[in-house]
N, C-alpha and C positions, 0 to 999 in steps of 0.2 A: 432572410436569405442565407446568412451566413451557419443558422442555425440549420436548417436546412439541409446546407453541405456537408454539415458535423454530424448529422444526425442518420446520413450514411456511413455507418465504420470500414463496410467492406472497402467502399470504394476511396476512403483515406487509406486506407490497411494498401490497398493495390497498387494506390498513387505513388505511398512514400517506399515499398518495397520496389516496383519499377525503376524511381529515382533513385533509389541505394543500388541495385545492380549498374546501371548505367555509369555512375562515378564510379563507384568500386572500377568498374572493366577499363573505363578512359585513364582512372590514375593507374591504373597497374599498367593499361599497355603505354603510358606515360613516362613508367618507370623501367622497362624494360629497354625504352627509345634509350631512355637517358645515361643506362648501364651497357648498351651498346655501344653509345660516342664516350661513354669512359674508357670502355674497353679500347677501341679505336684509338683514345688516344696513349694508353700506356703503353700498345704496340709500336706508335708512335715514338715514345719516349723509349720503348727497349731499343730498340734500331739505333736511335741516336746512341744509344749509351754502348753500343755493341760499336757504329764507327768510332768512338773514341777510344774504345779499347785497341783498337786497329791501326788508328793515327801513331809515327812517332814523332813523340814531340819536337824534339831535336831537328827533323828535316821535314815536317809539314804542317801547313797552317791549319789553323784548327778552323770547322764553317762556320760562321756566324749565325746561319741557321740553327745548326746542332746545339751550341752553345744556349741559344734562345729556346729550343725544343728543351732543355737539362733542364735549364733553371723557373720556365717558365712556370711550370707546374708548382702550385704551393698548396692544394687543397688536397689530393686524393693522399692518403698516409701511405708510406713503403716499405720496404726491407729487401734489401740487394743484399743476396745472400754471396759471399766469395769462398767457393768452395774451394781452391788450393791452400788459402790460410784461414778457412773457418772460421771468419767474420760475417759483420751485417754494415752493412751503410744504411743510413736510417733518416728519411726525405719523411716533413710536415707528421710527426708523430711527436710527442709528450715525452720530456727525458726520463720522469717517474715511470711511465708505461715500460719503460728501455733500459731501466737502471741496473738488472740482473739476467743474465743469461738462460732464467728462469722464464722471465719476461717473455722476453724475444721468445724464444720458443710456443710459446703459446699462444704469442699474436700470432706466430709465424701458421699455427693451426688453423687461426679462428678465419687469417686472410685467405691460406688455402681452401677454407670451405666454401669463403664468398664469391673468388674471384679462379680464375684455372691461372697460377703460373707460367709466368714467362720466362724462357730461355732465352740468356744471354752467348751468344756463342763469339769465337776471334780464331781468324782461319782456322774455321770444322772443331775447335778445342773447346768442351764446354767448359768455360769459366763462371757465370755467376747465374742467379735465379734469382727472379725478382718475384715477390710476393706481396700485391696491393688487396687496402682493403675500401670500401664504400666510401666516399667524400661526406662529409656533413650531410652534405645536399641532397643526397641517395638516399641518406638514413634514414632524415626528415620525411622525404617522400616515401620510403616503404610503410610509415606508420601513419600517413597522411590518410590511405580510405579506409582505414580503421575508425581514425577520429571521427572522420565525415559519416559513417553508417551510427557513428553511437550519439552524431548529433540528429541524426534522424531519426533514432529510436526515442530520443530526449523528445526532441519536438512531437514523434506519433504521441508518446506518453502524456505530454501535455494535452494535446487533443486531445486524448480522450478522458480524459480529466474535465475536462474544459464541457468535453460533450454529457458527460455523467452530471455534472453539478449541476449543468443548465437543467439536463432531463431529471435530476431530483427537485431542484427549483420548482420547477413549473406542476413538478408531483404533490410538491407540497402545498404551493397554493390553491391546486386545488383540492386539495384535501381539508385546508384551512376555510374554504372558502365553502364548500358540504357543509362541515361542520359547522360553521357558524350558522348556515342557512338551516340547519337541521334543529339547531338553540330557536331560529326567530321562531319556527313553525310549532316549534312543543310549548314556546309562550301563550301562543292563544287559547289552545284548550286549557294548558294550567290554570289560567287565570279564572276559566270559567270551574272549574271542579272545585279550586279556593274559595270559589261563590256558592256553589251548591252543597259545603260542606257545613258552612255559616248557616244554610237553609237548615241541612238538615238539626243539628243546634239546637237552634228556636222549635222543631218539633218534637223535645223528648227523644229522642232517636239510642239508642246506646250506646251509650260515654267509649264503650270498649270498641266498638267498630269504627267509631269517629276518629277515637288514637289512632287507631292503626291505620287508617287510611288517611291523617294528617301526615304522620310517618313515611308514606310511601307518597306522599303528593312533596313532602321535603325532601326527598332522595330524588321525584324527576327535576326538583327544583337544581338539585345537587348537579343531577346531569346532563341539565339546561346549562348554568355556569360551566361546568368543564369542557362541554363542546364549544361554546362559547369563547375560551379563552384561548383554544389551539392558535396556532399561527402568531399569539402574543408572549411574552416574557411574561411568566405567574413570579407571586411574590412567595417568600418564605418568609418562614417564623422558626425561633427554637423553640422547637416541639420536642416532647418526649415520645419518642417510636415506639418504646409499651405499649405505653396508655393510646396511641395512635392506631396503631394496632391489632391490640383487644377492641378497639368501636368498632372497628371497622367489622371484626368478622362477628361483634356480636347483632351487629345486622343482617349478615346473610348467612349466619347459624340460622334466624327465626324464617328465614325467605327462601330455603332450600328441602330439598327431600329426606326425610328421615330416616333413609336410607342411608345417606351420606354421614359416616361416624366423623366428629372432629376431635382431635387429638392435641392440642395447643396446650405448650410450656415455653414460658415467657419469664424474663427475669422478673424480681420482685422490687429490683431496684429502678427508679428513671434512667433511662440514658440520651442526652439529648443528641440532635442533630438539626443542621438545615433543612425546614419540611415545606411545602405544599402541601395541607393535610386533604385535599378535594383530589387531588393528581396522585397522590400516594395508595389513598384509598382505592382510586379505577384502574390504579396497577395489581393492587393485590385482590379487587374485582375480577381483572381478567386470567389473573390466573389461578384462581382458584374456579371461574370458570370452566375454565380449560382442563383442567383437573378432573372437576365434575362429567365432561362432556366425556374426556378418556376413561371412564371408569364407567361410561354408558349409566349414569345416573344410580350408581350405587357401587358405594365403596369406603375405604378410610382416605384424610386427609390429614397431614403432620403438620402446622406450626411451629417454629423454634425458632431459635434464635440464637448466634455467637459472638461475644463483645472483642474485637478486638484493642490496639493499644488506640488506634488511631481512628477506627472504623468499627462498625457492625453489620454484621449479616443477619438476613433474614432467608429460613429456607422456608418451600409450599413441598408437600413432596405428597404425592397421591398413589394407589395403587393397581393405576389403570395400565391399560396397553402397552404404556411406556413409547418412544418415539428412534424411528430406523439412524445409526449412527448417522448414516448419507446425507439425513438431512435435519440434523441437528443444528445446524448453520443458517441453515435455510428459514426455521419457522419466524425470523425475526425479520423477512424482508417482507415488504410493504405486497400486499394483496396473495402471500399466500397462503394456502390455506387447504386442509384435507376434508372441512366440511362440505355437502351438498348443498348450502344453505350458510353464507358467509362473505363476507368482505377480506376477509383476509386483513382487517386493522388491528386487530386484539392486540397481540404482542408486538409489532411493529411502532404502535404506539404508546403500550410498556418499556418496548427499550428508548425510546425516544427521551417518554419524563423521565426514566430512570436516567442515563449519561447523558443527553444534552441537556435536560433541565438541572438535577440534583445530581451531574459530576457524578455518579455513583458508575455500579459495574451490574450488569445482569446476565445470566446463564444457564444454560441446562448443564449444571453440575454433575447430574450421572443422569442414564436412562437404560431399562432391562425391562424385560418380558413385565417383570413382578411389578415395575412403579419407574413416575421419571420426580426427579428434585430438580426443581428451580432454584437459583442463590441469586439473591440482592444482595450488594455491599455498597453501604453509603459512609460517607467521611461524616465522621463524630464531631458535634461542636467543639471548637479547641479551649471555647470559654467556660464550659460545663463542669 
């Protein structure tokens, strides 16, 4: 059920945008209420500070009101400006903030921007200007439906997070779950060809066509096991990536079109790494496939190879079509694909053994009209 609800984006998308306009509007018109009864009451407090300017001390009592309206206020910061001897009185403010006349002045900017000044007046004579700025509590509140909208971008963000790994989860088992079924079902005829191979044997038959067709009955055997193993953790070995390889392509040098020139230079020295040597091979299977199929079955194909301190690369680079920048990105996600006649698995699950199995990095390192390069880079045993 719950997957379900995730598994609509629009209508989380609309849910949590609705709920972020709605707070956003209630805290603002919240904070507007509450900048109103501030205001309210500093007009409040200037009246009171205006009759005490009025009162003389000497022959009237001061109102107990008024006194409690002065002192009451300890939150909202001020600056009572007295403009006959060009000072400040300075109510719930920071003595650092106040410590130079430099100061003041600039609070005295930043309060006029927040708040509109109040005139102090005593019979019609303007004496003083008071200048308040936001209480804590206002501040707090103005950055309050900020936070609230970026906790709801937080929380869309997990969603969908949440919704993608479910929907690659359930990608992958069955993709795991093919493959496996596709290993049981090439078992049975295998087993049966392994028998008529033995037949042929016993009849004279020639040695040379027996090879080679043991040869390609160990390669479906090969990828019986690798379908086989998807959806489990494959083991590694320190293998030399040379020698790994040169086997590999010197199987599908003899099992491709002689059309197809290959061009492989390879160091002379081992260089080991952490391998899968069955997963490594159906990686540089697929794309030297893919190679082949962009050159429409006739072309050159590069092999090489660069040793880094830490790592090596292995490049495939062919001389086909080459692939649109646009979707350079693209050819690595799961079922796409520009053939008429395709799954769309090849590279998707080259990059797969490449970085989640063997930690390594894969890429279309460049692509143009003339050819596109492929780069594998995998970390070098550190024991080697």
């Amino acid at each position: 059920m719950i997957y379900r609800i995730f598994n609509n984006r629009w209508l989380i998308f609309g849910g949590a945008l609705i709920i972020s306009i709605l707070v956003f509007w209630n805290a603002n018109k919240f904070f507007h209420e509450l900048k109103e009864a501030e205001t309210s009451k500093m007009q409040i407090w200037a009246a009171a500070q205006q009759e005490l300017q009025q009162i003389d001390i000497d022959k009237d009592i001061l109102s107990l009101t008024t006194l409690r309206v002065i002192y009451s206020n300890n939150t909202t910061p001020m600056l009572l400006y007295n403009h006959h001897e060009d000072s400040y009185d300075i109510q719930n403010i920071s003595s650092r903030k106040t410590n130079t006349r430099k100061k003041l002045e600039k609070l005295q900017k930043r309060f006029e921007a927040e708040n509109t000044p109040i005139e102090v007046h005593s019979e019609n004579e303007h004496l003083q200007t008071l200048y308040y700025g936001n209480s804590p509590l206002l501040n707090k509140l103005k950055y309050y439906p900020i936070l609230l909208i970026l906790l709801f971008i937080l929380f869309f963000i997990a969603l969908y997070f949440f919704y993608m790994t479910s929907k690659s989860s359930e990608q992958n088992k069955l993709w795991a779950g093919m493959a496996k079924e596709t290993a049981h079902q090439i078992g049975t005829p295998l087993s049966s060809l392994i028998a008529w191979i033995e037949l042929l044997k016993t009849e004279d038959s020639n040695l040379e066509y027996i090879t080679e067709m043991e040869k390609d009955i160990q390669r479906l055997s090969t990828i019986t096991d690798r379908f086989s193993k998807i959806g489990s953790l494959p083991s590694f070995k320190k293998l030399d990536i040379v020698a790994e390889t040169e086997k590999s392509l010197q199987y599908l040098r003899k099992r491709t079109s002689k059309l197809i020139n290959y061009h492989i230079t390879l160091p002379e020295h081992p260089i080991y790494v952490p391998l899968n040597e069955e997963l490594y091979s159906w990686t540089l299977e697929n794309l030297i496939k893919n190679s082949i199929d962009a050159m429409k079955g006739k072309g050159d194909i590069y092999v090489y190879m660069e040793e880094g301190i830490k790592d090596v690369s292995i490049f495939v680079k062919d001389s086909g079509k080459g692939i649109p920048k646009r979707i350079q990105k693209t050819v690595f996600t799961p079922g796409y694909t520009t053939k008429k006649r395709g799954w769309g698995l090849g590279l998707s699950l080259t990059k797969r053994i490449i970085e989640e199995y063997h930690r390594g990095k894969i890429r279309v390192l460049n692509s143009s009209p003339k050819g596109t390069t492929m780069q594998i880079t995998l970390q070098t045993d550190k024991n080697s």
